[in-house]
N, C-alpha and C positions, 0 to 999 in steps of 0.2 A: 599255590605259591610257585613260583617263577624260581627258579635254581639256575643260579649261574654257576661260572667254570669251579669259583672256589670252593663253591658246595660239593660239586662234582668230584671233587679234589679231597676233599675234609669224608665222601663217604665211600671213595675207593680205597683212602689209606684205611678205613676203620674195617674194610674186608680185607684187606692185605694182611693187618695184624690178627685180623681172626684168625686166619686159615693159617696164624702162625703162634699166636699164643694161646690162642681160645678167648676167653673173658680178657676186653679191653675196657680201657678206661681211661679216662679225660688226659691222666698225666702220662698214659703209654702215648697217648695220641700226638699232644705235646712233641713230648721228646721227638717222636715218629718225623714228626714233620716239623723241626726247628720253631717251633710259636709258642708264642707266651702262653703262661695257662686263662690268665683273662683272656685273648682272642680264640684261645679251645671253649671255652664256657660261653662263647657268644654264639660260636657257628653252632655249636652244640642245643644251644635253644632255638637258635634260626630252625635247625635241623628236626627239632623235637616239633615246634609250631606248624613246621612244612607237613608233620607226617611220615619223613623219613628218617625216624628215631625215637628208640625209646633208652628210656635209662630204669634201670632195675633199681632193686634196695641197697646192691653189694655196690651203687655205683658205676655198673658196668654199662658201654655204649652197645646197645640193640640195635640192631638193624629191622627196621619193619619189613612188609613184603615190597612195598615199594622201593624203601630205600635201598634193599638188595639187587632187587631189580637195575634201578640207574648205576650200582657201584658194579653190577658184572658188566651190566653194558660197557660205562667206562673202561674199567680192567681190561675187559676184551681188544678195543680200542689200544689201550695201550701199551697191550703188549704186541700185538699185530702191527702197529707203527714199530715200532721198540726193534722186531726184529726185520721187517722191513729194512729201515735206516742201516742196521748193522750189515745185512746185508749187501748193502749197493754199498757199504766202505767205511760209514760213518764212525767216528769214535763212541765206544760203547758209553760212553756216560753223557754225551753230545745225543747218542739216538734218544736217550730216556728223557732229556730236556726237551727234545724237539717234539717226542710222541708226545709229551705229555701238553703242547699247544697244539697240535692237531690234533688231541681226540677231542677235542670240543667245539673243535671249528667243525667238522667236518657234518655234515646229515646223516642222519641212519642211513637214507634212501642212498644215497654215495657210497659210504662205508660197506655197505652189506654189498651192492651191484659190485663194488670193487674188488673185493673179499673173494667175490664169485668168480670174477672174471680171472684171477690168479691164482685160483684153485685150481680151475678148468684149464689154466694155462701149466700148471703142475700137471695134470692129470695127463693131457694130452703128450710132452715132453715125455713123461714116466713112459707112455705107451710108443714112444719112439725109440725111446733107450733099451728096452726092450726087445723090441722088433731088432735094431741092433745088434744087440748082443744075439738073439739067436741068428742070425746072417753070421756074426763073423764064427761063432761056434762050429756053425754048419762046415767052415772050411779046414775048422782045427790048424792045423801048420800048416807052413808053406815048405817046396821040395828047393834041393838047392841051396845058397849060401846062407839063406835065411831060416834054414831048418830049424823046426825048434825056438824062433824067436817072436813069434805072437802069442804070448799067452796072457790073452786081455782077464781080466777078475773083475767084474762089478764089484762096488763095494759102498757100504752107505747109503744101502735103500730108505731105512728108517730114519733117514735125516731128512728126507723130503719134505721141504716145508717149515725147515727148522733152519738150514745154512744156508738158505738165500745162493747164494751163488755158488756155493759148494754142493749143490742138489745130487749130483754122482760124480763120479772118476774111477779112472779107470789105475789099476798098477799095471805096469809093465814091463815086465823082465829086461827086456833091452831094447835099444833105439828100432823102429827098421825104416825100414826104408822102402816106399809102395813103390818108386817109382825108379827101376833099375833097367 
């Protein structure tokens, strides 16, 4: 069976609520994602006939191995758009509309090479900010009017990845001036 976006849509939210209430069910889902409960009870069979879903005795929405599959995929997607957009500036509730139409347009084969190419492009930055930072350590202060006025601090390693354009910075005690 062929799954389109709304599908895609109907089995990322049904893992969003898992991994935040546990046991979901047709009318968490609902509310979840503003739909009538007849249109939860359609996708929900669509869902169950695709194979990617079961429903238990309690009522509660199952996720098969498949259907877990396509909803992490999704998720992934979505939130690597999500923080992307916010990054380059986007308003946060604008980045999550917008991921949420290109995680579906997009190919695995794209996604993942993209994925990659931005990581490697993290990884290589990390290893210049670095190298940086020990150059200017190396020279500690400078002698003269500037005495005492470089005291660069990395800070915000572990955001790498997370703040988009906030990736490091530096604090700095006071202005100076290289070029005197």
């Amino acid at each position: 069976m062929a799954l389109y976006a709304s599908g895609e849509d109907y089995l990322e939210a049904i893992l969003v609520l898992q991994r935040k209430m546990g046991a979901v069910r047709s009318v968490d889902l609902a509310r979840h994602m503003n739909f009538s409960k007849p249109s939860i009870s359609n996708a929900v069979g669509l869902l169950k006939k695709g194979g990617f879903l079961e429903v238990d005795g309690n009522g509660s929405l199952l996720l098969t191995g498949l259907g877990r599959e396509v909803a992490e995929q999704i998720y992934e997607r979505h939130q690597f758009f999500t923080r992307q957009l916010i990054a380059a500036g986007v308003d946060e509730k604008l980045a999550e509309e917008d991921a949420c139409k290109i995680e579906h347009a997009i190919s695995e084969e794209s996604f993942r090479k993209w994925k990659a190419e931005l990581e490697g492009e993290k990884k290589r930055l990390y290893k210049q900010v670095v190298f940086a930072c020990t150059v200017l350590s190396s020279f500690g202060t400078l002698s003269g009017p500037h005495q005492g006025s470089i005291h660069m601090v990395p800070a915000f390693w572990h955001n790498i990845g997370r703040t988009g354009d906030r990736i490091f910075h530096y604090h700095t005690v006071q202005p100076v001036d290289f070029f005197y």
